[in-house]
N, C-alpha and C positions, 0 to 999 in steps of 0.2 A: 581495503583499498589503499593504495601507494600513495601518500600524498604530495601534491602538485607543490616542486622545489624553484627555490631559485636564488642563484649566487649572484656574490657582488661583482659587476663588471672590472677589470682592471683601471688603477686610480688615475683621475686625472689631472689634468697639471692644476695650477696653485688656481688660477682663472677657475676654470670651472668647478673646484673645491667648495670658492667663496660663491659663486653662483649656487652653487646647491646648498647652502645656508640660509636661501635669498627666496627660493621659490620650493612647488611641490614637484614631484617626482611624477609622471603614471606610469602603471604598471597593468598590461592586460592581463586577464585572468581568464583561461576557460578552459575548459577539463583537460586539456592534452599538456600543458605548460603555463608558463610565467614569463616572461618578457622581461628582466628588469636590469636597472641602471642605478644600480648603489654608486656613488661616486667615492665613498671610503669603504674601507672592511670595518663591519663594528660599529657604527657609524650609530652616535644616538639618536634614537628615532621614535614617531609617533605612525603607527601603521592603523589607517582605517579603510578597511572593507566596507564597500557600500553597495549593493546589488540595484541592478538595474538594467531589465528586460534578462536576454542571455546572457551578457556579461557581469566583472565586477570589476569597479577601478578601485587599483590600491594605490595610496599614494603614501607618499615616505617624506619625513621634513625631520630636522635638529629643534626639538623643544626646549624650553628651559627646564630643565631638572637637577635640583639638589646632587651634589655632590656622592661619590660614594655609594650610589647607590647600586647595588647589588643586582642585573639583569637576569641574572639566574636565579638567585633568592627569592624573588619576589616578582611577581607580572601582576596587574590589578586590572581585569579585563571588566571593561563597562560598557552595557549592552543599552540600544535605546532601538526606536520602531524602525530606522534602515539602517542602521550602520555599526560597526565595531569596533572600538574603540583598544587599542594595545601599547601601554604604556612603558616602556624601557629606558632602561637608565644605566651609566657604566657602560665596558666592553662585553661585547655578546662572541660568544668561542663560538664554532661552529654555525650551522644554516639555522636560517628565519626559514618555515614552512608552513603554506597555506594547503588543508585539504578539502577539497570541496566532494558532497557526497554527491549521486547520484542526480537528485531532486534540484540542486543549486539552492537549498533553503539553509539546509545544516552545518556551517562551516566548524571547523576544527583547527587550532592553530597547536602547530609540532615545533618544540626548540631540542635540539639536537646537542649536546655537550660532549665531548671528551674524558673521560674520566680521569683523563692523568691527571692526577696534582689539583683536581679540583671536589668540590660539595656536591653532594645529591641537588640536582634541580629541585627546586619548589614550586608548585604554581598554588595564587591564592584569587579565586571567584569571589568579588563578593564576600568579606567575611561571613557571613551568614551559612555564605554556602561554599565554603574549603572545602578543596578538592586538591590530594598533598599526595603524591604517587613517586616511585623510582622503580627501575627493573633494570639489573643489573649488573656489568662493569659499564656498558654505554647505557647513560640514563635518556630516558624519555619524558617529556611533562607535556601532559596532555591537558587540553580543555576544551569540554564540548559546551558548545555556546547555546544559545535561543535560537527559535527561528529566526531569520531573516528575509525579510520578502524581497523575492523576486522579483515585481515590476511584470512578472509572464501574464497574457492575460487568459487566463482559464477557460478551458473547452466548454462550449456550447454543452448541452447536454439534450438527447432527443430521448424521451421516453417510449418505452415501445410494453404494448399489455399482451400479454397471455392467460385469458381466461381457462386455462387448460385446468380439467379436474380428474381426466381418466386417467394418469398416471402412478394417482393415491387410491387408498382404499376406503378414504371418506370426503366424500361429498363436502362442498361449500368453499375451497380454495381458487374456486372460478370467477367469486367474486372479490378475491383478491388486491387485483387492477385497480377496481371501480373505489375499493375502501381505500386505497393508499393515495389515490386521485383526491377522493374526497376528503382527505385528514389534512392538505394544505397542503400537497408537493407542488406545486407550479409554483404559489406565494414564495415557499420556503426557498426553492432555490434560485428565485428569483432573488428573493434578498443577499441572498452570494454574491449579490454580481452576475451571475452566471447568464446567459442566453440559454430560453428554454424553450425545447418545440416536440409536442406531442406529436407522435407516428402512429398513436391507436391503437386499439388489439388488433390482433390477426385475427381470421377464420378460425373457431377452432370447433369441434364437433359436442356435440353432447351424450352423454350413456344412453337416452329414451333413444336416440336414432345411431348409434355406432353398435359395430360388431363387436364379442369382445376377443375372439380367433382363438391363439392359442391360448390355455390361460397359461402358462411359464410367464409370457410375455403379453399381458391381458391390455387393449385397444392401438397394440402399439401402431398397425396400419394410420389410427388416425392423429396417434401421437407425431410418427413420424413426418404426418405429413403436414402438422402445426407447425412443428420444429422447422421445418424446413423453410417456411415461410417469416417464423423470427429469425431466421439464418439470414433470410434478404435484407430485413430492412436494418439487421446490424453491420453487414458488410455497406449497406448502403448508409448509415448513420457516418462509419466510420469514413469513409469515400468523403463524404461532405468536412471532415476532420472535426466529429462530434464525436462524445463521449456517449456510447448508447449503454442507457438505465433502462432495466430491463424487470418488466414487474410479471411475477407468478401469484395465481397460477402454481401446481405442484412442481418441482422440483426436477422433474422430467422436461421441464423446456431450457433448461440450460445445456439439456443436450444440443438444441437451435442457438444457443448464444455464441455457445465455445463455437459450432461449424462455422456459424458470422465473421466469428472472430479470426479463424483458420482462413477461410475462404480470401477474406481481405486481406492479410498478408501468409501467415507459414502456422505451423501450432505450436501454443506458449505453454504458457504458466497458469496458474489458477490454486488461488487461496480458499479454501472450501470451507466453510464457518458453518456446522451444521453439528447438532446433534449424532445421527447416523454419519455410517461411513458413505454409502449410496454404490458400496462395489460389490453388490450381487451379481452374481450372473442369471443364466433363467435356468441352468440346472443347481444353482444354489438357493437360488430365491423362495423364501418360504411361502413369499404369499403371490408372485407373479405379477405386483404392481410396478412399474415399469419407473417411478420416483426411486425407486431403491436401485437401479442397476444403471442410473444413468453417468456418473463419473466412471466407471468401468468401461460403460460403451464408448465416452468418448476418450478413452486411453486405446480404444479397440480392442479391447478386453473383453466382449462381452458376449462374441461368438458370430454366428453366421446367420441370427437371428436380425441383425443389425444391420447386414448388408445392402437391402434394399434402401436403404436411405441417400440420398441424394448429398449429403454432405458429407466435407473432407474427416474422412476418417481412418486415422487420429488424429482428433483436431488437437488434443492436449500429448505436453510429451508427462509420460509416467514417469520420469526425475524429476519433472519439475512441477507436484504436486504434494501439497499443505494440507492437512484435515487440523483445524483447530476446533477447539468443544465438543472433542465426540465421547461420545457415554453409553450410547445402544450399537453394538454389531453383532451383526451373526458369527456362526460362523466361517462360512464361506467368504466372511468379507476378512474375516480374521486371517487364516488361510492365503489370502490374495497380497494382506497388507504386509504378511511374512516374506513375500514373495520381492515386493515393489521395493522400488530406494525412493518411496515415500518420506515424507515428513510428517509425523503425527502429535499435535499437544491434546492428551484427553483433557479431560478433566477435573483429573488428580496429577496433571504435571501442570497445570494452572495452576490449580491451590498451590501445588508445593513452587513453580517457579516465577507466579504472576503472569496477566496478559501481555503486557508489553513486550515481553521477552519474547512467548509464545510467537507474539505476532510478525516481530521483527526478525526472530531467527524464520518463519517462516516466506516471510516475503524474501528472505536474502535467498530462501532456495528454490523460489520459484520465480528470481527474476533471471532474463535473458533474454534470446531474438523472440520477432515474432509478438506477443501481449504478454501483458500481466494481468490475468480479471481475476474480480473479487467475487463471488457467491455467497452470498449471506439469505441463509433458510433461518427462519427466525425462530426457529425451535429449539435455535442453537443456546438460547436466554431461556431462562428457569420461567416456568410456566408461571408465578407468583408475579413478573413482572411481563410475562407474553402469553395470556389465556389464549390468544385466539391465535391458535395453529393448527397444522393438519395432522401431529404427530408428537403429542407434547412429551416430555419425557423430562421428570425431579432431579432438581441438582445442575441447572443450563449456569449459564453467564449472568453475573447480576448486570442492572440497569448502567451500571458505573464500569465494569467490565466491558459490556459490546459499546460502549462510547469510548471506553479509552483504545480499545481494537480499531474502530474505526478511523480516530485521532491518529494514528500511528497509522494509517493504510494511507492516510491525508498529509502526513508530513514524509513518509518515503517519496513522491512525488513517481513512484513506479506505475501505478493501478491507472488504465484508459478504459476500462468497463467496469459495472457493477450491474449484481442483479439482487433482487428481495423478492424470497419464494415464501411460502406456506403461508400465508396469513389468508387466516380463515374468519369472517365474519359470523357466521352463524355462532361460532362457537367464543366468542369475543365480547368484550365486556363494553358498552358505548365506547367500543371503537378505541380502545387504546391501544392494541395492536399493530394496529396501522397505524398509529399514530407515532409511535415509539420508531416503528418501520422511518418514516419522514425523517424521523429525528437523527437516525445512525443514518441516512444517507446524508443529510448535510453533514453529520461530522463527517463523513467518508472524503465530500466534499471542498471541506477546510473550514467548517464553522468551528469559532472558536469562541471560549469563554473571555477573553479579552482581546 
């Protein structure tokens, strides 16, 4: 991202030299530009960033500062709970620049030098934590700061259940909903701060009284027409300008989340956090359960089996799709993924490149118009610390992994849906399953450790 410049106005006369020794400067700040009124070039100064609501005021004053002091050499960036602190001293060659990311959380500040006749930039964080960079003939000195809060006040969040179980091949993920209800999500994110309002499950059918049709594509008649019904009440969350949390249920009902989410404005993006790929088709699919082929359907990938459905399909566009943690594919999904300008972190590009990474190059490739939703199937976490799933598979995310995944879906400030599939009681151990489930949606959220 280009970051947001701003030069110094031309100087003005002796009068308002001395007036600008005298008071502070502002300066707006919001993603398209900078507004400002330097009244000298170079000019020593004290720049603090302070966020508040959508904007940030910068303001600019002449401090006392020791002589000689090297503004290139040396920057000593000091961070507290709203604001930024940026210390300069001596003549500053080239632009003062502010980048704001995405989010308005993550500031970045860029000093721009010349190379003629001068030293590599230095920048120093914190001694503790130096951070000493150059690239180049034109040098660059970057520092990425803390968060900063925003002041924004955080989407409502309406929770919406899908007791759905006929799109796996093992029973008990129906009661999903009811265990994640019961592990404290209303308390929990209620202590966010957050506004919370339960939308209830949908209808959804059960195997003693459903068809199972084709088996390629085994109850999809009454998958579809669950789906279709979490499709409303998420176009309709969204319409209220809530965040719809969306509980499975198998995995087959984010095929209803993505339509939701297409229907209320155009098809996005989506970070898929699952063990599986979930891009079967029903002439690839080995076992014809309808959770394994639903990210393909809803790329409209998934054939002509699909078309009876009443939702925008393609709700998701297939560039702007993430698999992080996957470990089990077939391979028809193998096949497919050859195919796509997918993004994929298994989970041996974890090990070897860390979640963070994983997470963050993948949210960059899935954000754009239209949503950003996150899909978290909890099976995506090593069974050791997620017994109770619908499809466990050795080797998932540890517990400090899908928290720091989360952490980072929470500091992009990109993601307006989230959903949490598989969690299976029966097969759960008192309930920690669900409970771990609560725990990565607050951090999704923005809980933090301090």
């Amino acid at each position: 991202m280009s970051p947001v410049r701003f030069r110094p106005s031309p100087l003005p006369d002796a009068g308002a030299a001395e007036a600008l020794d005298q008071r502070l400067q502002h300066l707006a700040l919001d993603q398209d530009a900078v507004c400002a009124g330097f009244g000298r070039l170079g000019v020593n100064c004290l720049v603090l960033v302070a966020s508040e609501g959508d904007q940030a005021d910068l303001r600019v004053r002449r401090p006392e500062l020791p002589d000689r002091l090297d503004a290139v050499d040396v920057r000593h960036v000091q961070v507290d709970d709203d604001r930024v602190g940026l210390e300069i001293g001596g003549e500053v060659e080239g632009l003062l620049a502010v980048e704001r990311q995405r989010d308005h959380r993550q500031l970045g500040l860029l000093l721009d030098q010349d190379a003629e006749g001068s030293r590599v930039p230095r920048v120093v964080v914190r001694e503790e934590n130096a951070n000493r960079s150059a690239v180049g003939a034109w040098a660059h000195s970057w520092v990425s700061l803390p968060d900063v809060e925003t002041g924004q006040t955080p989407l409502p969040v309406a929770v919406i259940g899908a007791a759905l179980d006929l799109g796996a091949g093992r029973r008990g993920v129906d009661m999903g909903p009811s265990a994640i209800r019961y592990a404290g999500l209303a308390a929990r994110i209620t202590e966010l701060g957050r506004e919370y309002v339960d939308f209830g499950n949908v209808q959804t059918a059960v195997a003693e009284a459903a068809t199972v049709g084709d088996e390629r594509t085994r109850y999809l008649h009454e998958i579809l027409t669950a789906c279709e019904l979490v499709a409303d009440r998420v176009a309709a969350a969204k319409g209220e300008g809530r965040l719809p949390l969306v509980l499975g249920g198998d995995h087959s009902v984010a095929l209803g989340t993505l339509g939701g989410l297409a229907r209320a404005s155009e098809p996005g993006g989506v970070l898929w956090v699952d063990a599986h790929g979930d891009l079967n088709r029903p002439e690839t699919s080995p076992s014809g359960n309808v959770h394994g082929m639903v990210l393909a359907a809803a790329m409209g990938l998934a054939g002509p089996s699909f078309d009876d459905a009443s939702l925008p399909l393609p709700s998701v566009d297939p560039s702007r799709v993430a698999l992080v943690g996957v470990r089990s594919l077939d391979d028809g999904e193998r096949a497919l993924l050859h195919d796509l300008n997918a993004t994929v972190f298994t989970m041996s590009d974890i090990d070897r490149l860390g979640i963070e990474r994983a997470v963050t190059e993948s949210l960059a490739a899935v954000d754009g118009p239209g949503f950003v939703h996150v899909s978290l199937d909890m099976d995506s976490l090593d069974p050791d610390v997620a017994p109770g799933v619908g499809t466990p598979v050795r080797g998932g995310l540890s517990y400090r992994e899908a928290h720091l995944a989360m952490e980072v879906v929470a500091e992009s400030g990109l993601v307006g849906s989230l959903e949490v599939v598989e969690v299976n009681p029966i097969l759960d151990r008192e309930n920690e399953t669900a409970v771990l489930a609560v725990e990565l949606v607050a951090s999704a959220l923005g809980a933090r450790i301090l």
